[in-house]
N, CA, C and O of each residue as an XYZ file, in Angstrom:
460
protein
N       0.851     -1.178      0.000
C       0.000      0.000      0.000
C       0.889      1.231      0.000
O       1.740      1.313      0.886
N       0.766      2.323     -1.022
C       1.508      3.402     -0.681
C       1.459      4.521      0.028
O       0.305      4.910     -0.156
N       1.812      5.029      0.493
C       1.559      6.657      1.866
C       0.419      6.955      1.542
O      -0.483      6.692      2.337
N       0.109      7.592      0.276
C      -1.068      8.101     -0.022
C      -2.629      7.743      0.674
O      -3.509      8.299      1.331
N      -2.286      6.294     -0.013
C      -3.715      5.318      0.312
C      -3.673      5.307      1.761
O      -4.718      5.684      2.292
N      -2.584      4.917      2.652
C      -2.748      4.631      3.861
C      -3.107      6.267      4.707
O      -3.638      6.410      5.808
N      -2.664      7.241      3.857
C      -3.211      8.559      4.665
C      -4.533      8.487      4.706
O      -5.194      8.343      5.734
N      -5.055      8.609      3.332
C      -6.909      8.801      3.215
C      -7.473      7.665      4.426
O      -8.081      8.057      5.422
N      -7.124      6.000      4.129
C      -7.423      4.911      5.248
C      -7.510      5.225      6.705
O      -8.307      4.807      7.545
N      -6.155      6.353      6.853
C      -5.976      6.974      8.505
C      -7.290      8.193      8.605
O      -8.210      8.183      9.423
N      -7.078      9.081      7.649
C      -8.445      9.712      7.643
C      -9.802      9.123      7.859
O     -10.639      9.767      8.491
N     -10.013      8.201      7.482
C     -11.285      7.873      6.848
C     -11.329      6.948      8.541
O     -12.245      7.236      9.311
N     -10.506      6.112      8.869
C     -10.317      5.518     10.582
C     -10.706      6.622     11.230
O     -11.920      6.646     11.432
N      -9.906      7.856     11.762
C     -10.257      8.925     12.828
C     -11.956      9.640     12.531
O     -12.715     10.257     13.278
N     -12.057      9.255     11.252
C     -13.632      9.980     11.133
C     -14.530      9.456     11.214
O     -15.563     10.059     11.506
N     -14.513      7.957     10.964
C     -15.198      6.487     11.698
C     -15.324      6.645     13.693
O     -16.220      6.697     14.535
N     -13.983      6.666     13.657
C     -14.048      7.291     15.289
C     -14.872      7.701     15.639
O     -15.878      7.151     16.088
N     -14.549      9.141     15.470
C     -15.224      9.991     15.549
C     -17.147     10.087     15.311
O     -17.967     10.955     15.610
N     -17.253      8.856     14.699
C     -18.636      8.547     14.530
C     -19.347      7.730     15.440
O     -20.551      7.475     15.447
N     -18.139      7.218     16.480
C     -18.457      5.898     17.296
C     -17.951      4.479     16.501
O     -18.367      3.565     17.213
N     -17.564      4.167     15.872
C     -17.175      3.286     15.443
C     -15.613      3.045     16.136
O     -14.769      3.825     16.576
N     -15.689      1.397     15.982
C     -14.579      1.414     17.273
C     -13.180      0.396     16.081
O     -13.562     -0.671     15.600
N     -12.129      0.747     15.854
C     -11.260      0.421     14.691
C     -10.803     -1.315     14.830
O      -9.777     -1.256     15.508
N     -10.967     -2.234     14.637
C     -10.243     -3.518     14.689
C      -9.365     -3.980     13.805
O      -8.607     -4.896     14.124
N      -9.337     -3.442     12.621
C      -8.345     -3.911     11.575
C      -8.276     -2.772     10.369
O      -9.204     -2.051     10.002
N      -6.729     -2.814      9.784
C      -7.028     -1.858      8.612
C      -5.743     -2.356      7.678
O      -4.557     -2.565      7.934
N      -6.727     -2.462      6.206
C      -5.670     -3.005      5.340
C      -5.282     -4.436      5.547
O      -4.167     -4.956      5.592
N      -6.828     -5.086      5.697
C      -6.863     -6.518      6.060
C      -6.825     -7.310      4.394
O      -7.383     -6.765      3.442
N      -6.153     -8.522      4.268
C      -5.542     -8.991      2.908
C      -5.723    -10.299      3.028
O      -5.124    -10.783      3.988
N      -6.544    -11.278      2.178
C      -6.540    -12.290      1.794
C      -6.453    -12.951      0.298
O      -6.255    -12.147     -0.614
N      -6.596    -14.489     -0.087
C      -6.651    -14.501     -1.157
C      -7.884    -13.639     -1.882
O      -7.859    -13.064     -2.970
N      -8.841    -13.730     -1.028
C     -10.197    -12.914     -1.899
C      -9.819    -11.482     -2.088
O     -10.438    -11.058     -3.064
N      -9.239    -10.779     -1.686
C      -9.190     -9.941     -1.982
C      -8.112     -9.012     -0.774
O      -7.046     -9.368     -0.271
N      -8.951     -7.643     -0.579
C      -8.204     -6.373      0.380
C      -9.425     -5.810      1.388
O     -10.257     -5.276      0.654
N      -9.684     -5.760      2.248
C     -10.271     -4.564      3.583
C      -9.697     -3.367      3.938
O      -8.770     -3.404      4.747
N      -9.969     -2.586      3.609
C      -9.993     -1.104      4.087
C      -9.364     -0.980      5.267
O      -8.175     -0.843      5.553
N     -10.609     -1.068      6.082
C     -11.183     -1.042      7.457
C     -11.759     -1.873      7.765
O     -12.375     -2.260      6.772
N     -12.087     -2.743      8.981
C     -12.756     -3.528      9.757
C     -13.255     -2.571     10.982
O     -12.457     -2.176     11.832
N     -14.198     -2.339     10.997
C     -14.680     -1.367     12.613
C     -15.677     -2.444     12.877
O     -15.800     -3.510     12.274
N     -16.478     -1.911     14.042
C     -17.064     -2.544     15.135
C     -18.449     -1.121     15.373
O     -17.981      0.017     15.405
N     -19.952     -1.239     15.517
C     -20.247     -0.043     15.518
C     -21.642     -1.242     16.113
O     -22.450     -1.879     15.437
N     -21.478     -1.181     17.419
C     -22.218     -1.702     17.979
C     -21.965     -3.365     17.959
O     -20.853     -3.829     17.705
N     -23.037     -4.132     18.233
C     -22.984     -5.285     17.544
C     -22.571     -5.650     16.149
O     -22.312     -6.850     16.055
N     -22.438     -4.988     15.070
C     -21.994     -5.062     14.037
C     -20.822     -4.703     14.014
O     -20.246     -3.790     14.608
N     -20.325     -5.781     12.994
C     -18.892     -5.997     12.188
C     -18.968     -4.686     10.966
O     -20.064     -4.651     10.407
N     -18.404     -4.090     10.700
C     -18.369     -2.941      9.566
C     -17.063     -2.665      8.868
O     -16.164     -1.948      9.309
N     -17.068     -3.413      7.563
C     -16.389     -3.653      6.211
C     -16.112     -2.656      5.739
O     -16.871     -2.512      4.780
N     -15.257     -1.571      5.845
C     -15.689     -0.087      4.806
C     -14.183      0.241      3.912
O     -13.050      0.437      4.351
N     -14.661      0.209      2.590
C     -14.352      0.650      1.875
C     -13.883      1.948      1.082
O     -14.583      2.491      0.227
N     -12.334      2.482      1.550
C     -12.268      3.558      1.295
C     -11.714      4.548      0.022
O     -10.574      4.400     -0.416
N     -12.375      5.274     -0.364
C     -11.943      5.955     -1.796
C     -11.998      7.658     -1.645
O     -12.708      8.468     -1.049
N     -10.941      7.695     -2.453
C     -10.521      9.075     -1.973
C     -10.454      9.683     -3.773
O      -9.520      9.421     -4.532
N     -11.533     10.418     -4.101
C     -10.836     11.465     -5.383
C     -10.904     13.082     -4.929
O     -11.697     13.405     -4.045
N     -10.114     14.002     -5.516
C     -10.006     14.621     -5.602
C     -10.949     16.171     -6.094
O     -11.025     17.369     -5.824
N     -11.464     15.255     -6.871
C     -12.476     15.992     -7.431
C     -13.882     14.958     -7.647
O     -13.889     13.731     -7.550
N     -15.088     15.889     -7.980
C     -16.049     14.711     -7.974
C     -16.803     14.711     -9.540
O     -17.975     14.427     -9.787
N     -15.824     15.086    -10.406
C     -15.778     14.565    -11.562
C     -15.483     13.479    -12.234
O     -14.389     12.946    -12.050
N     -16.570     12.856    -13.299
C     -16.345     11.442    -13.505
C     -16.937     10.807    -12.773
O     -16.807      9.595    -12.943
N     -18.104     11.380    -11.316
C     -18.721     10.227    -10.654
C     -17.830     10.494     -9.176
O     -18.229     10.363     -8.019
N     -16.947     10.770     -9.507
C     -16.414     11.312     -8.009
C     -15.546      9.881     -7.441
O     -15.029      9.198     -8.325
N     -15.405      9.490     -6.210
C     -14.815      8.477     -5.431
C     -15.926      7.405     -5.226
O     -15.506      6.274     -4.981
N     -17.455      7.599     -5.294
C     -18.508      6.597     -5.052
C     -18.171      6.075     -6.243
O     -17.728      4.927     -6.216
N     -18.282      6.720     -7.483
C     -18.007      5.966     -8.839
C     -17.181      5.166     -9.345
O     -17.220      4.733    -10.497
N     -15.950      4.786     -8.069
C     -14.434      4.219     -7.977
C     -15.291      3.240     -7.384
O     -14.500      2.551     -6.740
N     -16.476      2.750     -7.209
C     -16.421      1.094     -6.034
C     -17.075      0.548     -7.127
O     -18.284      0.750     -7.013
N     -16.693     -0.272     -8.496
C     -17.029     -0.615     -9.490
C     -17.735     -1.874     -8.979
O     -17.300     -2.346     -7.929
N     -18.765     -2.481     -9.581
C     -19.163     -3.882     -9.425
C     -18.160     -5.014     -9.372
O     -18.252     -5.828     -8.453
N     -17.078     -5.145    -10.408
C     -16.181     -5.716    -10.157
C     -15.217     -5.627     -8.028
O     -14.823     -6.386     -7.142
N     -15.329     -4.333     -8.303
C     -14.449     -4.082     -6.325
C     -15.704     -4.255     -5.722
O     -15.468     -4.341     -4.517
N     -17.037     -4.363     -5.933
C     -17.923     -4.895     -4.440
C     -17.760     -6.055     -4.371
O     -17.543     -6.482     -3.237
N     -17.796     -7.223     -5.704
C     -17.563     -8.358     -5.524
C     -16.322     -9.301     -4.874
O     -16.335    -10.464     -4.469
N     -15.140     -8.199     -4.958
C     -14.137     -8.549     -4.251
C     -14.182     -8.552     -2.392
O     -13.643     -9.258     -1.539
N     -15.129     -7.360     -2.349
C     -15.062     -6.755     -0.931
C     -15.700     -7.559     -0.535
O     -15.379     -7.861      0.614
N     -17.196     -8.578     -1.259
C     -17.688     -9.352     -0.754
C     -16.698    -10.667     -0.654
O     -16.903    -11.171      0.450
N     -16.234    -11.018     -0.993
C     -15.439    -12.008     -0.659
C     -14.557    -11.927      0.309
O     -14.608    -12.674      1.287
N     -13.957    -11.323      0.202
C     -12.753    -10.845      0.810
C     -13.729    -10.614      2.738
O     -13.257    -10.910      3.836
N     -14.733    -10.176      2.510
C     -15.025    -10.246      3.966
C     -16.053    -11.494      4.034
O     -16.683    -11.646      5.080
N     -16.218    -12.254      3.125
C     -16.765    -13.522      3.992
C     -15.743    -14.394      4.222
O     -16.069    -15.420      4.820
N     -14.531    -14.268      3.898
C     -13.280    -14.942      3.587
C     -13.038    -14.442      5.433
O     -12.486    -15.195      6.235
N     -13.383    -13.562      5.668
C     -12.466    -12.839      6.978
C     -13.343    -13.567      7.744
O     -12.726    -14.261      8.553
N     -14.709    -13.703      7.824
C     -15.923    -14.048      8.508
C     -15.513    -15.488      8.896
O     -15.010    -15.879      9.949
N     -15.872    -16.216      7.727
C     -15.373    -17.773      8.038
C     -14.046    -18.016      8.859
O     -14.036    -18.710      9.875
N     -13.031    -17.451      8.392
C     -11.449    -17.593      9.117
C     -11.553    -17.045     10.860
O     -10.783    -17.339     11.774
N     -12.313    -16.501     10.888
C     -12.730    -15.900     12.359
C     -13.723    -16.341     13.071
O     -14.102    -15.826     14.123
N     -14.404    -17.732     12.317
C     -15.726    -17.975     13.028
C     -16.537    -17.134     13.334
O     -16.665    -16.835     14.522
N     -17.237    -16.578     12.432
C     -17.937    -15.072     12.934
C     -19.436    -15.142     12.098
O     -20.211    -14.221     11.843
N     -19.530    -16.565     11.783
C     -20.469    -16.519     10.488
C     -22.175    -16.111     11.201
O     -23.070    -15.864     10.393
N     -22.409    -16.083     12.342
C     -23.608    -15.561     12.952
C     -23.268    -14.201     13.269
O     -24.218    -13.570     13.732
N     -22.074    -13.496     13.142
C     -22.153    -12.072     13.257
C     -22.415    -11.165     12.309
O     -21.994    -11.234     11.154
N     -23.486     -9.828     13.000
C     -24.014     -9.248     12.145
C     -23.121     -7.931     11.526
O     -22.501     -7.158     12.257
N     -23.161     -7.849     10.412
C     -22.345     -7.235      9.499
C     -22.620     -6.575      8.496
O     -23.568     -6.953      7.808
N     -21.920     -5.470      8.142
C     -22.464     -4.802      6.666
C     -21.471     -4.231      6.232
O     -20.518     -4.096      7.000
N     -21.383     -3.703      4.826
C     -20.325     -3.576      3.998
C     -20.182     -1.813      3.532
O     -20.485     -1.446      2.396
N     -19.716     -0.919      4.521
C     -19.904      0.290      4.005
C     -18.618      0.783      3.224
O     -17.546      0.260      3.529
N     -18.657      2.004      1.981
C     -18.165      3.225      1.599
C     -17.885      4.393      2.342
O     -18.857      5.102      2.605
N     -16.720      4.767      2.758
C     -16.737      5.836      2.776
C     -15.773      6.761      1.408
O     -14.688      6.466      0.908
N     -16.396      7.550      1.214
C     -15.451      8.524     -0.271
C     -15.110      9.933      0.269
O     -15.999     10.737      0.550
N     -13.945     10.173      0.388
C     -13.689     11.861      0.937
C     -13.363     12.296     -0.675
O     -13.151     11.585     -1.658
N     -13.405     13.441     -0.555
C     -13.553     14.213     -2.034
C     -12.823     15.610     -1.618
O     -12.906     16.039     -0.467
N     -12.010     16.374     -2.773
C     -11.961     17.405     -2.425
C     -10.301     17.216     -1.595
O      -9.666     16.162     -1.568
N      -9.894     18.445     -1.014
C      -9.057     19.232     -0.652
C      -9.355     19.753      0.804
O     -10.465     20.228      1.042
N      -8.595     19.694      1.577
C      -8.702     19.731      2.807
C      -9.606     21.233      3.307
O      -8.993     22.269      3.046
N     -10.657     21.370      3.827
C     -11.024     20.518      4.631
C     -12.053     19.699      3.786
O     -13.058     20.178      3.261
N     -11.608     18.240      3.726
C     -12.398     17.019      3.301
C     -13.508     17.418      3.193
O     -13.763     18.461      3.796
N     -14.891     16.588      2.183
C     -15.795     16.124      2.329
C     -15.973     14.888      2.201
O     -15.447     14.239      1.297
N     -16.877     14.305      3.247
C     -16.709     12.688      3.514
C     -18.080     12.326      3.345
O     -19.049     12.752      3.974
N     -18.042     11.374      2.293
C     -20.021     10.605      2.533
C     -19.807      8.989      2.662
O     -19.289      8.073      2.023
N     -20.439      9.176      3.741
C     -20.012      7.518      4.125
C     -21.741      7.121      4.035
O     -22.748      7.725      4.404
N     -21.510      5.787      3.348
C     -23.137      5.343      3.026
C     -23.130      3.852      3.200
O     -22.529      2.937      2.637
N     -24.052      3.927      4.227
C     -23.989      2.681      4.809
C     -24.484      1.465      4.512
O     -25.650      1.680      4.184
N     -24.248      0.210      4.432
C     -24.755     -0.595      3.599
C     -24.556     -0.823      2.362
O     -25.238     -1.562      1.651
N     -23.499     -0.125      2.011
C     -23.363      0.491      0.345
C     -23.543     -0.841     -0.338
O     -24.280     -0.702     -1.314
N     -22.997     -2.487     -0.120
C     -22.729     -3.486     -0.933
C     -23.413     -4.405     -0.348
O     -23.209     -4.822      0.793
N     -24.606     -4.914     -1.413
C     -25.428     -5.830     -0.566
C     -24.696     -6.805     -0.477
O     -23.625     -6.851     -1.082
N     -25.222     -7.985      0.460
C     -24.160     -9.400      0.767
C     -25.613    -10.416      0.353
O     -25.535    -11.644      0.378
């Protein structure tokens, strides 16, 4: 992963925080794929997916989680699920996209990838 990605990931962690969400893993890697983030936001497990453009032209950073990358993210976290025995825990697969130039705009949308 290069500086870049792992800055927006650190961003996109402290603003999860900051939401109540509590951090358990970041830049989690299997054969299925890559995890973002792993948070915790209550009883739920929370998968989030982070994308960072610059501008929100072209669709912006939501327009970066192609069908091809949900299908990965879905794997990639039932891959984490099973390896953790976690398969009765409740879970969902969010986006967050910061856009823009500091100070950020962040839309985090929850549920973004059905399972």
């Amino acid at each position: 992963m290069n500086n870049l990605g792992q800055h927006y990931e650190q961003l996109a962690a402290d603003y999860l925080q900051q939401q109540g969400l509590r951090l358990i893993s970041s830049n989690f890697q299997c054969k299925a794929g890559e995890i973002d983030l792993i948070m915790r936001e209550g009883d739920t497990l929370v998968f989030v997916e982070v994308k960072y453009r610059a501008s929100a032209a072209f669709g912006g950073a939501m327009a970066a989680v192609t069908y091809s990358k949900q299908q990965k993210l879905l794997r990639a976290s039932r891959w984490y699920l099973q390896q953790h025995r976690l398969s009765d825990q409740p879970c969902r697969l969010d986006v967050l996209a910061i856009e823009g130039q500091p100070p950020f705009q962040y839309h985090w949308v929850k549920n973004a990838i059905g399972q």
